[in-house]
N, C-alpha and C positions, 0 to 999 in steps of 0.2 A: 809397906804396900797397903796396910789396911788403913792406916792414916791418912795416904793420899785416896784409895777411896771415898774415906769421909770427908777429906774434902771438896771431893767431885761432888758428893752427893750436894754440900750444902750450898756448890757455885750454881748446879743444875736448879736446886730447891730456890736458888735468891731471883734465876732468869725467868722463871712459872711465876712467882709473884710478881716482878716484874709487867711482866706478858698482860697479866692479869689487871692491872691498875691502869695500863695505856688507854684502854678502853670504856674507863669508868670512867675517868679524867674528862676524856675526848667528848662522850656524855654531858659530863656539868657544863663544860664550856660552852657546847651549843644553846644548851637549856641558858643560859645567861648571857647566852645572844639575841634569843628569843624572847627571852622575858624582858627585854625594851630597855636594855643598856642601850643597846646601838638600833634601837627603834628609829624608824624615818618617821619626825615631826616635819608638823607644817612649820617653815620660819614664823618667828615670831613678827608680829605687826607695831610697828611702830605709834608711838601713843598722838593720837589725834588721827589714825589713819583706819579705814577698814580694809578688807580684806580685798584684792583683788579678783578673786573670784568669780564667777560672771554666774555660774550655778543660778544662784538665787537674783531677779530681777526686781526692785521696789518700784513703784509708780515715781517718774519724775520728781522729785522735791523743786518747788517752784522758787526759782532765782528770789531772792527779798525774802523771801521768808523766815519766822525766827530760825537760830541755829543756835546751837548749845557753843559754848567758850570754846570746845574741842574742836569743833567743828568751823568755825568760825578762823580759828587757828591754822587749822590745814587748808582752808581756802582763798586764805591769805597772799600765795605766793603767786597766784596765778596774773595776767594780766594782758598788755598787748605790746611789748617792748621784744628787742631781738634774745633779750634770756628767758621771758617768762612767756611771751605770744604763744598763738595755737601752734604752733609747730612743735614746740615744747611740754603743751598743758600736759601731755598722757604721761609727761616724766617727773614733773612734780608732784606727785600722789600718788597712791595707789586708788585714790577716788575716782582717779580722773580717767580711768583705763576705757573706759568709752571715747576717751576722746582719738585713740587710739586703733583701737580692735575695730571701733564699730563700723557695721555695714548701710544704716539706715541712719545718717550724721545731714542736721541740715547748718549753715543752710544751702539751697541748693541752686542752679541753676533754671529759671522755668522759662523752655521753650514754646511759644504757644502753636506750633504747627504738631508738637508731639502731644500736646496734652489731649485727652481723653473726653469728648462729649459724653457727659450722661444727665441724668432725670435725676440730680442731687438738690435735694430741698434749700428751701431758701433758709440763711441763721433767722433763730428770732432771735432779736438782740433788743435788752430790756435793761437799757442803758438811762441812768439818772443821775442825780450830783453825789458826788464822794468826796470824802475829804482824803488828799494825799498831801504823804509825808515826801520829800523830797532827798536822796542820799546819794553821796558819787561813791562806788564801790569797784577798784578792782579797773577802772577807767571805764566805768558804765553809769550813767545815769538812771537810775531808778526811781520813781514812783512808787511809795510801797502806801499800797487800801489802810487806814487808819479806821475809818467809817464812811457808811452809807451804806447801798447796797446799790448791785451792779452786776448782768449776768449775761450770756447766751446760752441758747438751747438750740441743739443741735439732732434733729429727730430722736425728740422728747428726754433729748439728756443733755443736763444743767449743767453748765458749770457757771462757778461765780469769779467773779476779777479780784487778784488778788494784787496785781502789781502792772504797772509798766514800764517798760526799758526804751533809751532810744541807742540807737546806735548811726555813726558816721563815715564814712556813708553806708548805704543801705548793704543790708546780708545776703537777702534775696539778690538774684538776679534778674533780670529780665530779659532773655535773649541775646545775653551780653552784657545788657547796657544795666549800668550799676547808676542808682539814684543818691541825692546828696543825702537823703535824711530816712528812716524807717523805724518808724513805732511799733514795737509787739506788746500786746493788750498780754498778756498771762493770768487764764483762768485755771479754776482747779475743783473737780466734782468730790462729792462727799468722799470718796473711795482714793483721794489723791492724783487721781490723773490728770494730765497737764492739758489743755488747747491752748493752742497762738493765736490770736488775731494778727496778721503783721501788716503794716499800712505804708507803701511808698509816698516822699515826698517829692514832688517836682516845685522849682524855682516858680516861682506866679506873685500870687495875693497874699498878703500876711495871716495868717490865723489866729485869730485873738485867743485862743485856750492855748497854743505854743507862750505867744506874750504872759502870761501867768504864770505857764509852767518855767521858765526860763526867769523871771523876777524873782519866785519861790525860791529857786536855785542856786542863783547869783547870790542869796542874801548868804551871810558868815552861818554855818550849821546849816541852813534850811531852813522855811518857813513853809508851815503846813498850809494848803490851800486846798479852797472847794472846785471842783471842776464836772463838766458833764463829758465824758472821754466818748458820748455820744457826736462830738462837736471834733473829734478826729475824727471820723469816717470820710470818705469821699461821697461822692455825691451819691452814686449808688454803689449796692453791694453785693454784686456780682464777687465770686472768689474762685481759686484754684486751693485743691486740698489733696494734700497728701500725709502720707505717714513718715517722722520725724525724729529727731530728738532735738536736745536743749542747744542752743547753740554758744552756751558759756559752760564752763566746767560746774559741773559733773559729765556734761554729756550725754546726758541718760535718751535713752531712745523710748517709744513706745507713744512720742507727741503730736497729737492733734494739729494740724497749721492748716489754716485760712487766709492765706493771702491774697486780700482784694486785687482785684484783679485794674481796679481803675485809681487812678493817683490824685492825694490830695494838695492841695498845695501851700507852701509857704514861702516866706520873702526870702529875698536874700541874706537878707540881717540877722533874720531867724535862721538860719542854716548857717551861719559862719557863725553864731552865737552858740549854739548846738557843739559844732566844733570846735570851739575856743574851750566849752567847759568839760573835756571825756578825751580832744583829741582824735586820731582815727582807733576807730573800735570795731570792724567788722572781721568777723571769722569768714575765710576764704570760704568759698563755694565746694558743697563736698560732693563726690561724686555718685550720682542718681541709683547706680548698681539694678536690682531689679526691679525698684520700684514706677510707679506709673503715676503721672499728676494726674487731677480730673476735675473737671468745670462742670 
């Protein structure tokens, strides 16, 4: 009898320590749940890519401009074929997530019974000879500033020209009606910020700075040429402006556009010449959302 007491006592004594330890246990395990075994990280970003994110906005980076191997790398994939076109760009990057999400995406359609009369100053445009580089990137014809200098000022803020693009046919619209050929001038202020000049072409008289810039082009690599990209403008320069983004990947919004509102012209040979070296390049028309044109 008193043996099995004792060892009641010591089964009773083993279920207290027992009791006791569940508790302390249950303790540590939290504690090493919380101390970031099973912490939620951000996925890792893959190498040439940045963050998706949308938090933090940078000022446009201007198409042609230098870009580091990384970068260069990742913007690679993009172009205007049925796997890599705009319908695509927002899934090849994580760069390119503007082209995607965004609400202020140009280019856009410009109705002129909707646009907005106001007292908007005239550009000063302080246009001289430059020398451009010539490069086909991505199925875009680019102009990229080498030297000279070349600017608009836009109530008393500068920006300088850094490159030009054309695209076939044109990005803008006009009321529908889509033009063969459209030049965007891309300038860029000390602070990074992007304005467009963008220029429709209609069928007419040859322009002899197109003939140069299409020689340059045609040649094996490029051939750098001087040119006065004052000698694209139309005749006057009246424009419509609204707020923007880029209309090749990245996407980026927050861009200046000036699109003349009167069309300048080139041949026909110059427009199927255009087309022959880029193919069609125009990003669809995106939609206006709350924004307002204004002349």
């Amino acid at each position: 009898m008193a043996l099995g007491a004792s060892r009641m006592k010591r089964w009773m004594w083993g279920i207290v320590c027992l009791a006791a330890a569940l508790p302390l246990q249950a303790q540590e395990t939290a504690a090493d749940v919380s101390g970031g075994e099973h912490k939620t990280e951000a996925p890792a970003t893959p190498e040439g890519e940045k963050s998706s994110s949308p938090v933090a906005t940078k000022p446009a980076a201007v198409p042609g401009a230098a870009q580091s191997k990384r970068s260069a790398r990742s913007s690679a994939a993009w172009g205007y074929g049925p796997n890599n076109g705009p319908s695509q760009w927002a899934k090849l990057s994580r760069e390119y997530f503007w082209c995607g999400i965004g609400k202020n995406q140009s280019p856009i359609d410009i109705r002129r019974e909707d646009v907005l009369t106001t007292d908007l100053r005239a550009i000063d445009f302080a246009y001289g000879p430059v020398t451009v580089r010539p490069r086909r990137d991505n199925g875009v014809l680019t102009l990229q500033v080498v030297s000279g200098k070349a600017s608009i000022t836009d109530e008393q803020h500068r920006f300088v020209l850094t490159s030009i693009q054309f695209h076939s046919p044109s990005e803008h619209t006009d009321g529908g009606n889509r033009y063969p050929l459209e030049a965007q001038l891309l300038h860029q202020d000390k602070e990074g910020n992007v304005a467009v000049v963008a220029i429709w072409f209609r069928r007419g008289e040859a322009n002899p700075v197109l003939d140069e810039i299409l020689s340059a082009a045609q040649k094996k690599g490029g051939a750098s040429v001087s040119l006065d990209p004052g000698k694209l403008l139309p005749p006057t320069t009246d424009f419509y402006r609204y707020n923007g983004s880029l209309t090749t990947p990245p996407c980026t919004e927050g861009v200046r556009w000036y699109v003349m509102s009167e069309t300048a012209e080139a041949s026909e040979e110059q427009l199927r010449a255009f087309l022959s070296l880029t193919g069609r390049n125009n990003r669809p028309v995106q939609p206006l959302n709350a924004r307002r044109v204004f002349e």
